[in-house]
C-alpha positions as CSV (number, residue, x, y, z in Angstrom):
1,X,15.4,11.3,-10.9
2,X,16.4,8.2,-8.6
3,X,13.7,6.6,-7.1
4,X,13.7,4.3,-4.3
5,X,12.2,1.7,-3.8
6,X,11.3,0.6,0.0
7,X,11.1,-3.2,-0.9
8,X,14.1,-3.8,-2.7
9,X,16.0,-3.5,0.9
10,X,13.7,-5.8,2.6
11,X,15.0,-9.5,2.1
12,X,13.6,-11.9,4.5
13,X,15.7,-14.9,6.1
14,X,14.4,-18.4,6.4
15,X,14.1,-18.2,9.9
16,X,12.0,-15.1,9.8
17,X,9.8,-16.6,6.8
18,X,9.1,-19.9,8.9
19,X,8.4,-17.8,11.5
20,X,5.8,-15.6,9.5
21,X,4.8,-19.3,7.6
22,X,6.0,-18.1,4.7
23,X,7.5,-21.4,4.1
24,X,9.5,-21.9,0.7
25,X,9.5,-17.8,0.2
26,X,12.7,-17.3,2.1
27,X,14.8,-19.7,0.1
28,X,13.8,-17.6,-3.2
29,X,15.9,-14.1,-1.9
30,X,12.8,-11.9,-2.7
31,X,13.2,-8.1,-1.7
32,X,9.7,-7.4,-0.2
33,X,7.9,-6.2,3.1
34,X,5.5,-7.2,5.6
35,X,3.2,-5.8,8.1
36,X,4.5,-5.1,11.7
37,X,3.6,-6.4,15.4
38,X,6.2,-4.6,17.1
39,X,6.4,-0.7,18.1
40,X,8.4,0.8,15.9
41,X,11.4,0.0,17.2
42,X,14.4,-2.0,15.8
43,X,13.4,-5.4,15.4
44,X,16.3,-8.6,15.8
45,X,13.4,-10.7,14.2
46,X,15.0,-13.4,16.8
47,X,11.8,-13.5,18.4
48,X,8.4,-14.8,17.7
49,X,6.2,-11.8,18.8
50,X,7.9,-9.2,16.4
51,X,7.4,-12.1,13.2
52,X,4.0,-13.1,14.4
53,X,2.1,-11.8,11.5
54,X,-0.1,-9.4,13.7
55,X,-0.4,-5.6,13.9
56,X,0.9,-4.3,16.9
57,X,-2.5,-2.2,16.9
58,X,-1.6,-0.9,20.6
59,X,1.7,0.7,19.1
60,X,0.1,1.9,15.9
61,X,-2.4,4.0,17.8
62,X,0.3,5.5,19.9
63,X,2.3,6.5,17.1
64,X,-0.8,8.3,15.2
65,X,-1.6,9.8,18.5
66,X,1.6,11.5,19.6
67,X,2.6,12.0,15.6
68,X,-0.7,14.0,15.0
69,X,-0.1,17.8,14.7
70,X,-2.5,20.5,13.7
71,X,-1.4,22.9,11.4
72,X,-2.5,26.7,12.5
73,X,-5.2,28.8,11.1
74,X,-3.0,31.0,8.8
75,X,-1.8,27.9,6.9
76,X,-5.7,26.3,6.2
77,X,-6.8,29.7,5.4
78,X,-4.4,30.0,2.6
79,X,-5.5,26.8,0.3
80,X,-8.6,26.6,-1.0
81,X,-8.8,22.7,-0.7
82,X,-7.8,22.7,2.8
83,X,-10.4,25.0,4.0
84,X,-13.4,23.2,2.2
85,X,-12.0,20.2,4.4
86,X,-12.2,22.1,7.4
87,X,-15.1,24.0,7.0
88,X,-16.6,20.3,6.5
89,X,-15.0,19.3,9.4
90,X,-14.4,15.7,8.2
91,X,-11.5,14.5,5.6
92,X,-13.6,12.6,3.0
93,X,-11.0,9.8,1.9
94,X,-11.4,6.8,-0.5
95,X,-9.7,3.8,0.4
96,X,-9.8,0.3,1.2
97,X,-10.7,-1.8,4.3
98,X,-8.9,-5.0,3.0
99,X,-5.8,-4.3,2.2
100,X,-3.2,-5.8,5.2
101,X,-0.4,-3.9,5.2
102,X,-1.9,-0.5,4.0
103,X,-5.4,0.3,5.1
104,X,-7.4,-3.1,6.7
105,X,-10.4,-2.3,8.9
106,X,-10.5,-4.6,12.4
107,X,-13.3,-6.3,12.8
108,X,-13.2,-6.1,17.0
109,X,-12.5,-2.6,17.2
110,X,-13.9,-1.4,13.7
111,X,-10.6,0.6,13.3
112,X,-8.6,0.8,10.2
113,X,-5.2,0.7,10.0
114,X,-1.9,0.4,8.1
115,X,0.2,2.7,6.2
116,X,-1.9,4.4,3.8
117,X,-4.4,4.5,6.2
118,X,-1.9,6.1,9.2
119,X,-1.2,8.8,6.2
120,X,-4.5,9.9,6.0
121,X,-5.3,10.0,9.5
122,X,-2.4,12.5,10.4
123,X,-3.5,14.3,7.2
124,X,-7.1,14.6,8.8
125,X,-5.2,15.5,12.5
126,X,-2.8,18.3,10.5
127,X,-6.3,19.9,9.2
128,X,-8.9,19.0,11.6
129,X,-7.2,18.7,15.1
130,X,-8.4,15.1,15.2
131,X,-7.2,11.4,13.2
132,X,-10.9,10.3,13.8
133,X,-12.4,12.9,11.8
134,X,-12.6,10.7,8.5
135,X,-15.4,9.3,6.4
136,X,-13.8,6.3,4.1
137,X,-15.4,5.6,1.0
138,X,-14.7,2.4,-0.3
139,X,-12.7,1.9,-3.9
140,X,-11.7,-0.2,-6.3
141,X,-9.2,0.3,-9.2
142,X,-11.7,1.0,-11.7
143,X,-13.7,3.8,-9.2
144,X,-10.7,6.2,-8.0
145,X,-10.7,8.8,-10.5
146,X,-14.8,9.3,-10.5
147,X,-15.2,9.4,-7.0
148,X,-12.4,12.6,-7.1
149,X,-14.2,13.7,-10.1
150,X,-17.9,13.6,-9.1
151,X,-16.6,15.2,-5.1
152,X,-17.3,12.5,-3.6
153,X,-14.0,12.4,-1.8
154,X,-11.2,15.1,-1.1
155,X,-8.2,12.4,-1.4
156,X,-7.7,8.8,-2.4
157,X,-5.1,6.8,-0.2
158,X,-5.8,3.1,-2.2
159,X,-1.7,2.0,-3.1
160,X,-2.4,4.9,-5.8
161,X,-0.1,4.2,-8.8
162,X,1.0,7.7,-10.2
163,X,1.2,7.6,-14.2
164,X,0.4,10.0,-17.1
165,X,-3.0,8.6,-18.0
166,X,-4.2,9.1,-14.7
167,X,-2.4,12.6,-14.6
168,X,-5.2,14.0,-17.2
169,X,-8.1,13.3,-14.9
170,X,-6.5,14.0,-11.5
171,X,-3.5,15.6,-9.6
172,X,-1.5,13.5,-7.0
173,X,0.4,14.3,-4.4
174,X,3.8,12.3,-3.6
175,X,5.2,9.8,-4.3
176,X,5.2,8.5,-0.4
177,X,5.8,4.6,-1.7
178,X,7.3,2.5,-4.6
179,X,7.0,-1.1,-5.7
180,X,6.9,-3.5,-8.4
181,X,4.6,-6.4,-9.5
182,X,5.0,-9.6,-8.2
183,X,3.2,-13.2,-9.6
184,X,1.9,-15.1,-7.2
185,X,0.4,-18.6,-7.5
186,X,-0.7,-21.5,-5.3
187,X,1.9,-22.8,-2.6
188,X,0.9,-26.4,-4.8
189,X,1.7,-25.0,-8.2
190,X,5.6,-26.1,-9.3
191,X,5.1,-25.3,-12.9
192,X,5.2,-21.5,-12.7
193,X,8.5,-20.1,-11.6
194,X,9.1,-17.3,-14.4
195,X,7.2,-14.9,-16.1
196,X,8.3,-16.9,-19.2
197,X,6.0,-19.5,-17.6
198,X,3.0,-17.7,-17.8
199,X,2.5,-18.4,-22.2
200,X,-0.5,-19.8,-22.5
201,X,-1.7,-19.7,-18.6
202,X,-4.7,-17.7,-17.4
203,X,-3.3,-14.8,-15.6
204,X,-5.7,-12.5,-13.2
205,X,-5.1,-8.9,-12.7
206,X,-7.4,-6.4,-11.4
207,X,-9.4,-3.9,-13.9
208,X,-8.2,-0.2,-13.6
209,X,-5.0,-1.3,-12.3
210,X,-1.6,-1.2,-14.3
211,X,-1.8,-4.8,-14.1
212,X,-3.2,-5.5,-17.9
213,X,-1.3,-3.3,-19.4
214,X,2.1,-5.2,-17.4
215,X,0.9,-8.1,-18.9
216,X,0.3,-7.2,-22.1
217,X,4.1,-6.2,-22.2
218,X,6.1,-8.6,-19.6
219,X,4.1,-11.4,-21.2
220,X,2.2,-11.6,-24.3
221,X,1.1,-15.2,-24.3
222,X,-0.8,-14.8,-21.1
223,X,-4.8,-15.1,-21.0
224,X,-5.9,-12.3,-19.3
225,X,-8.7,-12.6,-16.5
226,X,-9.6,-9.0,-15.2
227,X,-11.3,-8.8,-11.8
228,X,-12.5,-5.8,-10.0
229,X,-11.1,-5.8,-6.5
230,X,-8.3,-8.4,-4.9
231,X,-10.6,-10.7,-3.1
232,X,-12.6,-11.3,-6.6
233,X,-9.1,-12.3,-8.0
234,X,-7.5,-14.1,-5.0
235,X,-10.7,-16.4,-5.3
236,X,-10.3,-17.1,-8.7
237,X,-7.0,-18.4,-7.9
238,X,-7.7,-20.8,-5.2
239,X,-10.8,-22.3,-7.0
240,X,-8.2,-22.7,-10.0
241,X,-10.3,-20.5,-12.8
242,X,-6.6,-19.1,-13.3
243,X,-3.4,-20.4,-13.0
244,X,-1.5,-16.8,-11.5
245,X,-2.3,-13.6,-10.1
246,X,-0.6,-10.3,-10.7
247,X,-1.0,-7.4,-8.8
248,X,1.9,-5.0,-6.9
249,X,4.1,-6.9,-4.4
250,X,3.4,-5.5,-1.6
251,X,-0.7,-6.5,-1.7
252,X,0.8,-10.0,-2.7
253,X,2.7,-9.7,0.5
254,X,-0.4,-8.7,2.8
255,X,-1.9,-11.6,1.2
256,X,0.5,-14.0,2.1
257,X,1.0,-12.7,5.4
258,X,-3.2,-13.4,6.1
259,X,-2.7,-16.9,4.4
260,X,0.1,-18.3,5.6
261,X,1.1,-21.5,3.2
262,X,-1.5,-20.5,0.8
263,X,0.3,-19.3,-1.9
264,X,3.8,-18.9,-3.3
265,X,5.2,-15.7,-4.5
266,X,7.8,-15.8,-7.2
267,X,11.1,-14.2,-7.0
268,X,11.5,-12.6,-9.7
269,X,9.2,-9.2,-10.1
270,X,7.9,-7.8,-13.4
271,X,7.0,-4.5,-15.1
272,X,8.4,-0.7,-13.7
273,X,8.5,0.5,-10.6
274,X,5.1,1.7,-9.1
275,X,5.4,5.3,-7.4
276,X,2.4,5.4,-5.3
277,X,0.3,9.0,-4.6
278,X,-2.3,10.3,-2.6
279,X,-5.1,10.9,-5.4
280,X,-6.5,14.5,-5.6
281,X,-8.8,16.7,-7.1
282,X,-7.8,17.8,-10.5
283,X,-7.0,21.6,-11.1
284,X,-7.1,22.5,-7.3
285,X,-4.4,23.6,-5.0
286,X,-4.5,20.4,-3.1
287,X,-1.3,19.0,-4.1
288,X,1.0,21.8,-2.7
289,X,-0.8,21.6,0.4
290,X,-0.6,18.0,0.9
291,X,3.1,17.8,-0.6
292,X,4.0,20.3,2.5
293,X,2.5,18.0,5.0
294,X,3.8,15.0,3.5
295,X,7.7,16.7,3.4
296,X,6.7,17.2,7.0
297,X,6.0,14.2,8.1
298,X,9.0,12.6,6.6
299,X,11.3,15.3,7.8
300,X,10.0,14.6,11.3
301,X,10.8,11.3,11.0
302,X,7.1,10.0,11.1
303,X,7.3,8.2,8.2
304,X,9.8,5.9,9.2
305,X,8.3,5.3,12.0
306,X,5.0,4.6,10.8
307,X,6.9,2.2,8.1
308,X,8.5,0.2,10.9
309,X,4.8,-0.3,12.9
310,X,3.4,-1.3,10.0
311,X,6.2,-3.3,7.8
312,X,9.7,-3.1,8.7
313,X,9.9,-4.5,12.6
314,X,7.5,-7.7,11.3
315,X,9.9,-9.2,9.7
316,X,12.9,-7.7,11.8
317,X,14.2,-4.9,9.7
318,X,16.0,-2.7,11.4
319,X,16.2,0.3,8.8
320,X,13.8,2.1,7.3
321,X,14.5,3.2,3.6
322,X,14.3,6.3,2.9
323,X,11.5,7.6,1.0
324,X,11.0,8.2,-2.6
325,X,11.7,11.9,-3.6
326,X,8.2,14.3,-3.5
327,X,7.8,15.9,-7.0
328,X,6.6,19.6,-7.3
């Protein structure tokens, strides 16, 4: 089945990167993808508010708000996961708070948004008649599986890599994203511009991730440093305990975008592409309720526009991809 990827149509020109103080990213061609500060609408990226960096928070709220749609009582009744939800009357979700393009939690408003998290709110709207009605519990790679296992939470929006190993302790629904893995390294560092590069370099990658095993086969030679969560990782890179950090593009993107001139993001992208899923309870009837939302909401055009709002119109892309397929 052909995937597709939503970053590999995304190039960014060096006016837009100076504009987003990307700096030296621009001249390297990378396909990648940003955050948004515009409404969802075509962006020309000619002007500085639609490449400022920042969230257009005021659009992303309208979009959630006229996007949400309740399903109607026949269609809850009829799946067993669904109705648990309801009958709690709260979507439990695991997820992040730090992640900037996907799910990061505003400190002035103490509202989280982004694209995994948008998903999950019109999930909770389709069940519950209200976006609101969530209770995030926090994860980390190495915690996504038990917190499904020991029903702690009814779905996992976290970037969710879908692979076989995760398959035996889980089901997913999707894919609703694809990327890649990108190296990043210090804006200062000109001695790492391959993977070849990396022989003999300390390399961090997050634990529970399909970072180490990336490594392990893109390259070899690498010391591996595993971390538990991005900002453990990020830190170890700035204070210089490792000379790279390798994680999927498009949270190497989300940290370039809050630091700009930080770091320096190499063009050239390593290992398979990543299908992301929504993370759910293993053995239940979850998935082909949350695959028939999901078909939905891209048939209806609200994932496009919830792409643009919170990537595309940042760094003035004017299509959407489309995408990647949903498998049964």
């Amino acid at each position: 089945m052909s995937i597709t990827n939503p970053l590999d149509k995304i190039v960014v020109s060096r006016r837009q990167a100076v504009a987003l103080g990307l700096g030296g990213f621009a001249t390297m061609g990378l396909a990648a993808c940003g955050g948004s500060s515009d409404n969802g609408s075509s962006a020309s990226g000619s002007s500085a508010k639609k490449t400022s960096g920042k969230l257009d928070k005021d659009a992303y709220d309208k979009l959630i708000k006229e996007s949400s749609k309740q399903a109607d009582d026949a269609t809850i009744s009829a799946n067993k996961w669904a109705s648990k939800v309801k009958k709690a009357g709260k979507l439990r979700v695991g997820g992040v708070q730090t992640s900037e393009l996907f799910s990061y939690l505003d400190d002035k408003d103490n509202k989280v948004r982004g694209f995994d998290a948008g998903l999950s709110q019109l999930l909770a709207a389709y069940i519950l008649g209200d976006s609101s009605k969530i209770d995030l519990t926090q994860v980390t790679s190495d915690t996504r599986e038990s917190v499904l296992q020991n029903d702690q939470v009814d779905a996992v929006f976290a970037t969710y890599s879908i692979n076989d190993d995760r398959k035996k302790l889980i089901d997913f629904a999707g894919p609703y994203f694809t990327a890649r893995q990108g190296i990043m390294v210090l804006a200062t560092n000109k001695d790492i511009n391959s993977v070849d590069d990396l022989a003999g370099k300390k390399v961090a990658v997050q634990s529970g991730s399909t970072g180490p095993s990336i490594v392990k086969e893109e390259a070899p030679k690498a010391i591996q440093k595993q971390y538990k969560t991005d900002e453990e990782a990020r830190a170890a890179l700035e204070q210089h305990r490792v000379d790279a950090y390798i994680i999927d593009q498009t949270m190497q993107m989300g940290s370039m975008i809050s630091n700009p001139g930080k770091y320096r993001l190499l063009k050239q992208l390593i290992g398979p592409k990543d299908n992301y899923g929504i993370g759910l309870p293993k053995d239940s009837d979850a998935a082909a309720f949350v695959n028939a939302w999901l078909q939905k909401v891209e048939d209806d055009g609200v994932w496009e526009k919830l792409w643009k709002v919170c990537m595309g119109t940042r760094i003035g892309q004017k299509t959407a991809p489309k995408p990647p397929a949903i498998e049964d």
